[in-house]
C-alpha positions as CSV (number, residue, x, y, z in Angstrom):
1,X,-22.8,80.3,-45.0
2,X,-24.4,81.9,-47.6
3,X,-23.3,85.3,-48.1
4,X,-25.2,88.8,-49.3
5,X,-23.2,90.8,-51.9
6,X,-23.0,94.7,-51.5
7,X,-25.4,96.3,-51.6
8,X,-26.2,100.0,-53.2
9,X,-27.3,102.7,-50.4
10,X,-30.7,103.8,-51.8
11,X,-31.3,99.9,-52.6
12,X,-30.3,98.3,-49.3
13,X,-33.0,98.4,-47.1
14,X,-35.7,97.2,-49.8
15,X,-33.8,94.4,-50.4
16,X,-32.7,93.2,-47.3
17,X,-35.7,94.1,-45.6
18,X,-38.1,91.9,-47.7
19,X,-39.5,89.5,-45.0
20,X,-40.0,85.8,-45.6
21,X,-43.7,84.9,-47.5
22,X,-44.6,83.6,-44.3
23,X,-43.7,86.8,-42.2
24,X,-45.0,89.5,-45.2
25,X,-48.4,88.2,-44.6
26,X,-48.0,90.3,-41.0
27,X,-48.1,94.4,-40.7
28,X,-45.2,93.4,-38.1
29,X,-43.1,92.3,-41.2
30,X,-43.6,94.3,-44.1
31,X,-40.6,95.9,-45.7
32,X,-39.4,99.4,-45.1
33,X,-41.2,102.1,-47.3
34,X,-39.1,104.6,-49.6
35,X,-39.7,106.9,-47.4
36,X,-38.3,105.2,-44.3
37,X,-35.7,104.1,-46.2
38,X,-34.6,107.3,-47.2
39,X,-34.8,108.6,-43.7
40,X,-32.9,105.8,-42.2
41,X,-30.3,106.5,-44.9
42,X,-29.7,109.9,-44.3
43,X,-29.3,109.6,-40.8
44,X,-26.5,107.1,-41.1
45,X,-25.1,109.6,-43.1
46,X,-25.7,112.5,-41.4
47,X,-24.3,110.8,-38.2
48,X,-21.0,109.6,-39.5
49,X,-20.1,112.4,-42.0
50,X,-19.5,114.7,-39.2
51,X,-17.7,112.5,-36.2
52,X,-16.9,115.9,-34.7
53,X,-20.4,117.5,-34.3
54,X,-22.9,116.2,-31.8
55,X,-25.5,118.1,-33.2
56,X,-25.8,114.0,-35.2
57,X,-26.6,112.7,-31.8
58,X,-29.8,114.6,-31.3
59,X,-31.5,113.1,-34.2
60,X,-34.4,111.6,-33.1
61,X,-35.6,108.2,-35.0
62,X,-39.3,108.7,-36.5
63,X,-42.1,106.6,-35.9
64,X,-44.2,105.0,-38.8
65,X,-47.4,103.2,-39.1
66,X,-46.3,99.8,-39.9
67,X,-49.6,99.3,-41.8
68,X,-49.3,102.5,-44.4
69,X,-45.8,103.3,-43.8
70,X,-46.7,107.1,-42.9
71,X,-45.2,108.6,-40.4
72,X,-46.9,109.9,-37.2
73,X,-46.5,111.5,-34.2
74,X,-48.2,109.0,-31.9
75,X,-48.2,110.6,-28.6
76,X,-49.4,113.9,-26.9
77,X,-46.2,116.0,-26.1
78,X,-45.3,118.1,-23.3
79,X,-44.7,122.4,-24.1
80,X,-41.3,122.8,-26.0
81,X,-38.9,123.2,-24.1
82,X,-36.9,126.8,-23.9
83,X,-33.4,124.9,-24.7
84,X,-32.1,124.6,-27.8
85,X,-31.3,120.5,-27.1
86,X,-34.8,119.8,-26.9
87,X,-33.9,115.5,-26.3
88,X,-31.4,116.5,-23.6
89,X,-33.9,119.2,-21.9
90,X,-36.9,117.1,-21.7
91,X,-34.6,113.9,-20.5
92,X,-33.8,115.9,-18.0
93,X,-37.5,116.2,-16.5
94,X,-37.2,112.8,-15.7
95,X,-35.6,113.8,-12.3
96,X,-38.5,115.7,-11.6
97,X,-41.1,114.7,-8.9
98,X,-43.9,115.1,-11.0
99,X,-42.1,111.9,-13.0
100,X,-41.2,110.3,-10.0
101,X,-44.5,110.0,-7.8
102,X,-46.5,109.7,-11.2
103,X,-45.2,107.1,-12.7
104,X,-42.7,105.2,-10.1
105,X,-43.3,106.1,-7.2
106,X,-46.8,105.6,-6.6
107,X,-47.3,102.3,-8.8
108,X,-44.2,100.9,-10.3
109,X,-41.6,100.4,-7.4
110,X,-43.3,97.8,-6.2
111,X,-43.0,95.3,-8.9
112,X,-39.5,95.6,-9.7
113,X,-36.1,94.5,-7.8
114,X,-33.7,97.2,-8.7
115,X,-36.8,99.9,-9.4
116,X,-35.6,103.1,-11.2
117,X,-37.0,105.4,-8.5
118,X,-34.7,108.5,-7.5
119,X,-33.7,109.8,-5.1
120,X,-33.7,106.5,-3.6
121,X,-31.8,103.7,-5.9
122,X,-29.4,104.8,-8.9
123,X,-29.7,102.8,-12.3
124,X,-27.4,99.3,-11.9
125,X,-27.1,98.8,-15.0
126,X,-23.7,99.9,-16.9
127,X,-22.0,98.6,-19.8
128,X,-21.3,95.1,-18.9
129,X,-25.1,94.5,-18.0
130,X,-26.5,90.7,-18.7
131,X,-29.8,89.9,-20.9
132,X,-30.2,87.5,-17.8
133,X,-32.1,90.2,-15.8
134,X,-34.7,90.3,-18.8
135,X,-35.6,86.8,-19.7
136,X,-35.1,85.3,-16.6
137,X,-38.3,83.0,-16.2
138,X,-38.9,83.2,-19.9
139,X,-35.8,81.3,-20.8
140,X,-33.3,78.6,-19.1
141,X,-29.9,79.8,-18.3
142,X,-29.2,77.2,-20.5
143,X,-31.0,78.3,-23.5
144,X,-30.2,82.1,-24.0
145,X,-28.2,83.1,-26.9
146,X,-25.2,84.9,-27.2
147,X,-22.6,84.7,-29.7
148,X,-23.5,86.9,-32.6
149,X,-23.6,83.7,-34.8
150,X,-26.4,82.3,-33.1
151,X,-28.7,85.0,-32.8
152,X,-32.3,85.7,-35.1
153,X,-31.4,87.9,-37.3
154,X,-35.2,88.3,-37.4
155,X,-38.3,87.3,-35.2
156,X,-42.2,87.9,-34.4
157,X,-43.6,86.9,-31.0
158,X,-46.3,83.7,-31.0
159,X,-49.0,85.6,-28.9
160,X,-49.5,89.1,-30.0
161,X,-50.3,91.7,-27.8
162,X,-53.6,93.9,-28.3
163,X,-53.7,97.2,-28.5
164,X,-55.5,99.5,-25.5
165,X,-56.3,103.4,-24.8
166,X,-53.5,104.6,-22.0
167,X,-56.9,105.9,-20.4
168,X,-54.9,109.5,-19.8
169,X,-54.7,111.3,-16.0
170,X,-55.9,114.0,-17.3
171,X,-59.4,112.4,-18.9
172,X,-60.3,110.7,-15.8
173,X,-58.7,107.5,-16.6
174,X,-61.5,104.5,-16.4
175,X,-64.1,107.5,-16.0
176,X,-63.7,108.4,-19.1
177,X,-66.8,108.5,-21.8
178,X,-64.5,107.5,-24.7
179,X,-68.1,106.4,-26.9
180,X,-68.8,110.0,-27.0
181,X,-65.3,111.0,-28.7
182,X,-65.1,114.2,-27.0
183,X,-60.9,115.5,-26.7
184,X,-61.0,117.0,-23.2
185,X,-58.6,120.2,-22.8
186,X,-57.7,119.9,-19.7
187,X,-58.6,117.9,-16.6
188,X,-61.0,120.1,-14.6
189,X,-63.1,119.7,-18.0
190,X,-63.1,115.8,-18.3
191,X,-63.9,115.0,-14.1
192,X,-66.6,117.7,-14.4
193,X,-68.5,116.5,-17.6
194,X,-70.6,113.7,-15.7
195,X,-71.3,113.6,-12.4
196,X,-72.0,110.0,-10.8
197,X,-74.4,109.0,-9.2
198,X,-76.5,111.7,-10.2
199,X,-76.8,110.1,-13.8
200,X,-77.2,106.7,-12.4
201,X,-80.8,108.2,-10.4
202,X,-81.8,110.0,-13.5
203,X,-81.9,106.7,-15.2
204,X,-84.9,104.9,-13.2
205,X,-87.1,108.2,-15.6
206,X,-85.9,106.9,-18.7
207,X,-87.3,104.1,-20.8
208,X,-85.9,100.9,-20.6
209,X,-84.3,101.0,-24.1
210,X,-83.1,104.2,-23.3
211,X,-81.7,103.7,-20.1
212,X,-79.7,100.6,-21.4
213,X,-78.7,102.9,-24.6
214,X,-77.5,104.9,-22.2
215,X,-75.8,102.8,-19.9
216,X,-74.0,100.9,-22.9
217,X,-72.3,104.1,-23.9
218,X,-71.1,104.7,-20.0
219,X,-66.9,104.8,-18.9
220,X,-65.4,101.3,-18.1
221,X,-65.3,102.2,-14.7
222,X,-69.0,103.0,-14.3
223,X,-69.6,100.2,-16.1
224,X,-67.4,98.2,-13.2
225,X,-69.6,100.1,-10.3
226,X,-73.0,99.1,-11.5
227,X,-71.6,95.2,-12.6
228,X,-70.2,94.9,-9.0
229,X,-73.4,96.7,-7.6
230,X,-71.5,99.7,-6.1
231,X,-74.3,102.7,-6.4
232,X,-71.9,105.2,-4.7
233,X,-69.5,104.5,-8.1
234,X,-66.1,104.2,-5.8
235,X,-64.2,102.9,-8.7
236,X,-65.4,106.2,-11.2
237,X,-64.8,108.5,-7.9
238,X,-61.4,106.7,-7.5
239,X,-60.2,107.3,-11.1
240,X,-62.2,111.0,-11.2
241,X,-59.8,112.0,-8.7
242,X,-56.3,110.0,-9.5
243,X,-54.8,113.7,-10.8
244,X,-55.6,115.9,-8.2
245,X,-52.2,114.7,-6.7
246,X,-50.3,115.1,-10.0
247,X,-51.2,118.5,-10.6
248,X,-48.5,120.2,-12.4
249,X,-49.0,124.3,-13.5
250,X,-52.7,123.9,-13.1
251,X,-52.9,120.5,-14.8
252,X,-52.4,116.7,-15.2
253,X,-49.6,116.1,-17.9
254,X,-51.2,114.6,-20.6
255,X,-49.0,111.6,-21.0
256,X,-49.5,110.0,-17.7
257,X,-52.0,107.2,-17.6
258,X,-52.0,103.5,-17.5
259,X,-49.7,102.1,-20.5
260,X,-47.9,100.3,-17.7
261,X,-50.6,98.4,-16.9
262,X,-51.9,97.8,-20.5
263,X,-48.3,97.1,-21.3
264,X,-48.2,94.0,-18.8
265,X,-51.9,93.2,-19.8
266,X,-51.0,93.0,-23.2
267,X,-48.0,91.0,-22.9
268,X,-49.5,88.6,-20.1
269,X,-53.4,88.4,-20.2
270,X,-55.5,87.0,-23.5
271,X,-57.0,89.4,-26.1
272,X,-60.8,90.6,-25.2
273,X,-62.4,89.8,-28.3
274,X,-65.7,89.5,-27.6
275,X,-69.3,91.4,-26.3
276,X,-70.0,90.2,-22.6
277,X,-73.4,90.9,-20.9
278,X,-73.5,91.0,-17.3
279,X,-76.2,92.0,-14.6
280,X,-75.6,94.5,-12.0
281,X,-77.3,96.7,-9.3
282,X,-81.2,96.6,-9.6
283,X,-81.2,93.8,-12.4
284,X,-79.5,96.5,-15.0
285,X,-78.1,94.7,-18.1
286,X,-74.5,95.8,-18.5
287,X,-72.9,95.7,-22.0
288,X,-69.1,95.2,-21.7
289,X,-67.7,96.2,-24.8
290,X,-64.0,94.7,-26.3
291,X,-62.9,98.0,-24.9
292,X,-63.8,98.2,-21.4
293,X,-62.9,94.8,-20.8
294,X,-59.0,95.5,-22.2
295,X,-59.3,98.8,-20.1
296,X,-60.0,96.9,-17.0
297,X,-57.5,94.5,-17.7
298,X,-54.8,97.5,-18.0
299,X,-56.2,98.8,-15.0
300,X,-55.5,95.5,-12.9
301,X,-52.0,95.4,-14.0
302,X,-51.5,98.8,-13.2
303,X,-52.7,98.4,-9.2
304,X,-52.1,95.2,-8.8
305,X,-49.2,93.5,-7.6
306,X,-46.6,91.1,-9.5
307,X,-42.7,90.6,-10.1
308,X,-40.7,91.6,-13.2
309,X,-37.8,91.6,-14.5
310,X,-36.0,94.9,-15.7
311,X,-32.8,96.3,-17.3
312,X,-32.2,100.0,-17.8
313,X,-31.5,103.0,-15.9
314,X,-33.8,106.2,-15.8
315,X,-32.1,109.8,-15.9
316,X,-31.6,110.8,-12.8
317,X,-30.0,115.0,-13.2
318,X,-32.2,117.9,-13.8
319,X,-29.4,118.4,-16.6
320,X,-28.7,115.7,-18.9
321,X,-24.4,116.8,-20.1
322,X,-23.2,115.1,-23.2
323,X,-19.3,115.5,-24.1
324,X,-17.9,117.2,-26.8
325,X,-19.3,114.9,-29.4
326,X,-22.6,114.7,-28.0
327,X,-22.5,111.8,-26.1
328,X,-24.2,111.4,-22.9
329,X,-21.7,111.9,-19.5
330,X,-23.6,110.1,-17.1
331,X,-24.2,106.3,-17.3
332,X,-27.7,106.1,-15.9
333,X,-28.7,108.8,-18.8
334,X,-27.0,106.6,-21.3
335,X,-29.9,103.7,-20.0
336,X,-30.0,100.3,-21.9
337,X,-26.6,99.2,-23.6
338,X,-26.9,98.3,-27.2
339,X,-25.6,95.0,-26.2
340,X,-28.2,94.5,-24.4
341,X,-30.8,95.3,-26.4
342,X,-29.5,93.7,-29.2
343,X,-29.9,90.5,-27.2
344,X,-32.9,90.9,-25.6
345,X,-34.6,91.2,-28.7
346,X,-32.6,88.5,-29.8
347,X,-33.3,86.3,-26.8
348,X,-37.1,87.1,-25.6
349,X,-38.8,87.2,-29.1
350,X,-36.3,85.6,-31.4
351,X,-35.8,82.3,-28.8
352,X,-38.7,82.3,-26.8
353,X,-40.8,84.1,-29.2
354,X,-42.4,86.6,-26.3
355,X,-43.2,90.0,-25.6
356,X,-41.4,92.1,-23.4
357,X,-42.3,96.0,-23.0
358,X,-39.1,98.9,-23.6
359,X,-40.3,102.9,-22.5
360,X,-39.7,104.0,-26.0
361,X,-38.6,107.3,-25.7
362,X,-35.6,108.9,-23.5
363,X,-37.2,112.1,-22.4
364,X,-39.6,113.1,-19.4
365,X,-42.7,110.9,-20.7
366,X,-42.5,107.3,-20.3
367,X,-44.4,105.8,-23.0
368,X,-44.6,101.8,-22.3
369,X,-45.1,100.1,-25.9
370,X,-44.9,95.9,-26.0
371,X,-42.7,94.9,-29.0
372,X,-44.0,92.6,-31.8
373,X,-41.0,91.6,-34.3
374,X,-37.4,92.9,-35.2
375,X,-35.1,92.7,-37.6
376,X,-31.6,93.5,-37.8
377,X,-29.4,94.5,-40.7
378,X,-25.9,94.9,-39.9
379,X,-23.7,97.3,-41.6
380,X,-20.0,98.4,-41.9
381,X,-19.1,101.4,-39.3
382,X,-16.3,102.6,-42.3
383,X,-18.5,102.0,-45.2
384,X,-22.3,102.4,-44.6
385,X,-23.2,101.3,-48.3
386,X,-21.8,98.0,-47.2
387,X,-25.0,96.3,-45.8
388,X,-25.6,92.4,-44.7
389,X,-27.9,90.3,-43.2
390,X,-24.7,88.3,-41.6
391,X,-22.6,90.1,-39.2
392,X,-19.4,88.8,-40.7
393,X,-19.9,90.2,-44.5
394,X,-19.7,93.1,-42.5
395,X,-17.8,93.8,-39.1
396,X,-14.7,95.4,-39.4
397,X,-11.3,95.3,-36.8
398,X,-11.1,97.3,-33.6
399,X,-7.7,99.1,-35.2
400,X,-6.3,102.2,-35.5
401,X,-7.9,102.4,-38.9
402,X,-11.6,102.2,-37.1
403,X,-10.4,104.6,-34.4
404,X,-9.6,107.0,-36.3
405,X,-12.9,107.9,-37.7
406,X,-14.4,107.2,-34.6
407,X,-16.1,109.9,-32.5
408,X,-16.4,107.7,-29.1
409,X,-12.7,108.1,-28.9
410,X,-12.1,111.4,-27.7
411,X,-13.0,110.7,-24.7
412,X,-13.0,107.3,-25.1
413,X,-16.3,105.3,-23.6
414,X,-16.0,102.0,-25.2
415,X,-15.0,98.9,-23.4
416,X,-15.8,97.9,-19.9
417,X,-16.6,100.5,-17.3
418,X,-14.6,100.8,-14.0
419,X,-16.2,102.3,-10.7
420,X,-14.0,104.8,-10.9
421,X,-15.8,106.0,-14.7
422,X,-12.7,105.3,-16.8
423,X,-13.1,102.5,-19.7
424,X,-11.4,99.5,-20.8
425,X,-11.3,98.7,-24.6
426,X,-8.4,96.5,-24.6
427,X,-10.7,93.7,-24.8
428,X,-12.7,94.2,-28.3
429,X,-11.7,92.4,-31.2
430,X,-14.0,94.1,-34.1
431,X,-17.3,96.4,-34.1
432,X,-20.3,96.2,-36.6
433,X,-23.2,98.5,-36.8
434,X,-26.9,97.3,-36.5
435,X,-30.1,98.8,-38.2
436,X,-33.0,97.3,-35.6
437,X,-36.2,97.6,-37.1
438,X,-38.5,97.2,-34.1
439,X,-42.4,96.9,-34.3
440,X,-44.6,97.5,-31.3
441,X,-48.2,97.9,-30.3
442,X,-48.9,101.5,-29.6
443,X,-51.9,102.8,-27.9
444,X,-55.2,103.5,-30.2
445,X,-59.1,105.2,-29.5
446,X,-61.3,102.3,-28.6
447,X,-64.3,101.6,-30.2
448,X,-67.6,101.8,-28.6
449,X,-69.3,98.4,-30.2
450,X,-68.9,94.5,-30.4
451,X,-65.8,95.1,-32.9
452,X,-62.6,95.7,-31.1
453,X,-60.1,98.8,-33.9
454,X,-57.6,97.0,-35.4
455,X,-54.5,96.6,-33.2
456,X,-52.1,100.0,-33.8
457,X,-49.0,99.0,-34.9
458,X,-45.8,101.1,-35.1
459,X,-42.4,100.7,-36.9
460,X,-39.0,102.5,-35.8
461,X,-35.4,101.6,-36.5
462,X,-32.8,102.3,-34.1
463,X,-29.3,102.5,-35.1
464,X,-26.0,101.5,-33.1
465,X,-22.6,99.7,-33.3
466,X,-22.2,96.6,-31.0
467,X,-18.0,95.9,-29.7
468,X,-17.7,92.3,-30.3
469,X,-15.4,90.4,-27.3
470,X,-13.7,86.9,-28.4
471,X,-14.7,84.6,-26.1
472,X,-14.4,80.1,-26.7
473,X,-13.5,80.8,-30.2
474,X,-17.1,82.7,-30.7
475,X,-18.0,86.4,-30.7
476,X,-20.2,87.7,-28.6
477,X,-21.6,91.4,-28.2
478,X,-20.9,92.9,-24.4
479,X,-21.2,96.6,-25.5
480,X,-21.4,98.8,-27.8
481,X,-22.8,103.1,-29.1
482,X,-25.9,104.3,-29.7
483,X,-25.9,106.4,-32.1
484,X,-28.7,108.7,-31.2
485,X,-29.3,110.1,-27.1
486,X,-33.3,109.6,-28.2
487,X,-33.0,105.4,-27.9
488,X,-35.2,102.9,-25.8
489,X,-35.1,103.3,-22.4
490,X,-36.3,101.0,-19.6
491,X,-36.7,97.4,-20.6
492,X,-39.4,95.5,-18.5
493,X,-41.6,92.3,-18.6
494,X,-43.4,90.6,-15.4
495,X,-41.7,87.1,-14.8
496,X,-43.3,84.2,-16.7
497,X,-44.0,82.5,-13.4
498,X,-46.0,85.6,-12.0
499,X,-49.6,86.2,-11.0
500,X,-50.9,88.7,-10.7
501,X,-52.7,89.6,-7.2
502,X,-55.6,92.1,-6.1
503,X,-56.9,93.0,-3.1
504,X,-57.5,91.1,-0.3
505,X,-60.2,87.7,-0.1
506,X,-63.4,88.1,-2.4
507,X,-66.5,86.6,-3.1
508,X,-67.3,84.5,-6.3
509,X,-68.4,85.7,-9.2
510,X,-70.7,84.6,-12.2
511,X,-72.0,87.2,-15.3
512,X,-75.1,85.5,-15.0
513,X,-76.4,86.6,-11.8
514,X,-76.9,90.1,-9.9
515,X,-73.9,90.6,-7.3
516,X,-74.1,89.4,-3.9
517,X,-73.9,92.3,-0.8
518,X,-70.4,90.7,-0.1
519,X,-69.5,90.8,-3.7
520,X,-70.3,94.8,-3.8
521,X,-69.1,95.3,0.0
522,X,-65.4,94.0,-1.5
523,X,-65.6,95.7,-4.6
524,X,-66.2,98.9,-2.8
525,X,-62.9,98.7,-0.8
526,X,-60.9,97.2,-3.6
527,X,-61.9,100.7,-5.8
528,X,-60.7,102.3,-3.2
529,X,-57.4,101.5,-4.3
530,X,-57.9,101.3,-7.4
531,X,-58.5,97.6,-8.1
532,X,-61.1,95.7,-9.4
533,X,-61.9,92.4,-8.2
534,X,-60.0,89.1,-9.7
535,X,-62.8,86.7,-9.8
536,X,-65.0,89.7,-12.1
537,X,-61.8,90.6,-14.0
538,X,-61.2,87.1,-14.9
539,X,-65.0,85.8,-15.2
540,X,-65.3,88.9,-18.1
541,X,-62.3,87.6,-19.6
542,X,-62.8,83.6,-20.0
543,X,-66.5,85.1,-21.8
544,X,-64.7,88.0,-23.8
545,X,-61.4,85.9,-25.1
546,X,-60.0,82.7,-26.2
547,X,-59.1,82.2,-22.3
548,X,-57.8,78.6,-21.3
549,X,-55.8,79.5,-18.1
550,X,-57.7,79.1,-15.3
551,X,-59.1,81.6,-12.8
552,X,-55.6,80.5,-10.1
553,X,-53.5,81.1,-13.1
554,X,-54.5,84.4,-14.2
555,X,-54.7,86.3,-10.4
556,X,-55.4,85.5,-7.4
557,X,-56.3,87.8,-4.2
């Protein structure tokens, strides 16, 4: 095996980072910036210079724009919270029923096996969790990887997903006007700036080319009502009036919307490219942008029904403790093991070269963001200058000598988890720290026009130590630190063999031809819920994509 010599600290990420000439032609792939780099370095720094202070546990890893390199702050925030552990105070509000009916309660607990809903399942997953309960569908037992030997140190998926607006609560959702650009303040604002079907009447005194101008700059969903013929508009009164159950101080939280749904959609359904034109109620011509299609796609995956597979916990306390050293107490705060991680990313997009979807951030807002490509560096826990593309240059004994400097000993939570809470480390032969440099779609504003924005890419690195178990003459990772409380959190992805399902039976469908009374009739009670109809979802997305699957394989009803 070839080996990588040494490498200087300021040096080693640019050039261990430098993708292959195949892979740097990809924003997924391009090699860290000097000022990523610097920040990554200082944090390794930072967190093993002081072993004693947990302050180095609070550090939360930035995001960058994986096209400039600049870093951003992708995501609407909650208010600050008045503590002065603002990652342990906000994961706390994850036990909150505002986070519970929002996001799991209401649409997510059906999908999953072991859903992460308190009060009424706690997280199964502890230390000793299996990558199984990810790929399984995606990968034969056979075929998953796990001695550290064996796994990508690198890897891109084949079928990238797109990029969608998370179509925000608080905006209306699929009622939202997002042609007209306007940043609602608060949710009373954004149901109240249209009214439907009063504009829908007004339209019969325009001119034809303004009435169609008009029309083409309409919300997804009213775009939906007047394709399926629905003149009441029971899909835009559906999603005008999602928040008034989430109402939280006078207000819809700005985070909650659909990147669940997109998040599945993205992962499972093929990329709108492409202008349709359909005909709805009294012969109207209907322009379905890239946009609203990808927003109706999101939508379906949100309300519909299909099976995943998931690993992680959710924090379940109102108060997240950490020990002396800053490490999380509880196990279902802790969430995803590195281990596992580690070999999901490994496994689903190194082996099988698929997407699968991780809640990127470990506070009260669940942001849903399908992954695109790793990479992994490893490093030596004693000397952090000491950097490697191969674990081995690298990994040093599980001794007194590592002990020592090690702040998970005191108390000790490495090795294998009892019932009873205490922990095992007899078992692990040698540690090595990881650098994972993850890209993921984020959300992005749609574009009003034939031309779909350019998908939103978003780079972080996650750092963490994996505990390395000897096992047929091979090591293989079963645990391991985080080294920062604000890491991924839930990891999800709908089973390979899934379909997605909607409503209950429905009329055909064809773009070319006004809808039938049955067709509208079904469309009406499917908005009712939430849902649009299969046969228009997937008839709008064989003329807007590169679709080959047919209608059965996409959803069914």
């Amino acid at each position: 095996m070839k080996k990588v010599a040494w490498i200087p600290l300021a040096l080693a990420a640019t050039a261990l980072v430098t993708a292959t000439a195949a892979q740097s032609a990809t924003q997924a792939t391009m090699p860290l910036t000097r000022a990523e780099q610097a920040e990554l370095d200082q944090r390794l720094a930072d967190f093993y210079a002081r072993p004693a202070d947990p302050a180095a546990m609070n550090q939360r890893p930035p995001k960058f724009d994986a096209r400039t390199g600049r870093e951003i702050h992708p995501h609407p925030r909650l208010g600050q919270p008045a503590s002065s552990d603002p990652i342990l105070a906000l994961a706390g509000q994850k036990a909150l029923p505002t986070y519970s009916q929002a996001w799991c309660a209401k649409e997510r607990a059906h999908h999953f096996k072991n859903p992460p809903c308190p009060p009424e399942t706690k997280a199964r997953v502890q230390r000793d969790d299996t990558v199984g309960d990810l790929v399984d569908s995606w990968l034969n037992p056979d075929d998953i990887v796990y001695a550290l030997d064996d796994i990508p140190t690198n890897g891109s998926v084949a079928q990238k997903p797109w990029s969608d607006d998370y179509w925000r609560t608080q905006w209306g959702g699929l009622a939202y006007r997002y042609g007209a650009g306007v940043e609602y303040k608060t949710y009373d604002q954004a149901v109240k700036a249209y009214a439907q079907p009063d504009d829908w009447e007004a339209l019969k005194d325009r001119s034809p080319a303004d009435a169609r101008r008009d029309l083409d700059n309409w919300s997804p969903a009213e775009k939906y009502d007047v394709t399926v013929g629905d003149q009441a508009f029971s899909l835009t009164q559906e999603q005008k009036h999602e928040g008034e159950d989430e109402l939280e101080k006078g207000d819809v939280p700005a985070w909650i919307g659909l990147c669940d749904g997109w998040g599945a959609a993205a992962v499972m359904t093929p990329r709108p490219r492409k202008t349709v034109h359909t005909i709805g109620a009294k012969g109207r011509k209907v322009t379905w942008y890239p946009a609203d299609i990808r927003a109706l796609a999101s939508l379906a995956w949100a309300r519909g029904d299909y099976a995943s597979n998931d690993v992680g916990g959710r924090c379940e306390t109102l108060q997240a403790k950490t020990y002396a050293n800053g490490r999380l107490r509880r196990q279902d705060c802790f969430d995803t093991n590195p281990a596992t991680f580690h070999l999901a990313l490994a496994n689903m997009i190194g082996v099988a070269r698929r997407s699968f979807i991780m809640d990127a951030t470990f506070d009260a807002e669940v942001w849903n963001q399908p992954l695109v490509s790793y990479r992994f560096i490893y490093f030596n826990p004693l000397d952090i200058r000491q950097r490697s593309d191969f674990w081995r240059d690298v990994a040093v004994p599980y001794d007194d000598n590592f002990k020592d400097s090690d702040r998970f000993q005191d108390p000790l939570t490495r090795g294998k988890r009892s019932r009873g809470g205490d922990y095992d480390d007899s078992g692990i032969k040698k540690v090595v720290g990881v650098i994972a440099i993850v890209t993921f779609a984020d959300e992005y504003t749609p574009n009003a026009g034939d031309d779909p924005a350019d998908d939103n890419l978003v780079r972080a690195t996650y750092t963490y130590d994996l505990e390395l178990y000897k096992k047929n003459g091979t090591f293989v990772p079963q645990g391991g630190e985080w080294q920062s409380n604000a890491h991924p959190d839930f990891l999800w992805v709908p089973r390979a063999d899934t379909q997605l399902t909607l409503g209950d039976d429905e009329p055909s469908y064809s773009i070319k031809k006004r809808p039938s009374a049955d067709l509208t009739n079904a469309a009406t009670d499917a908005s009712g819920n939430g849902q649009p109809l299969c046969s228009v979802l997937t008839e709008l997305l064989k003329s807007s994509s590169d679709m080959t699957r047919s209608v059965a394989d996409l959803c069914t009803h």
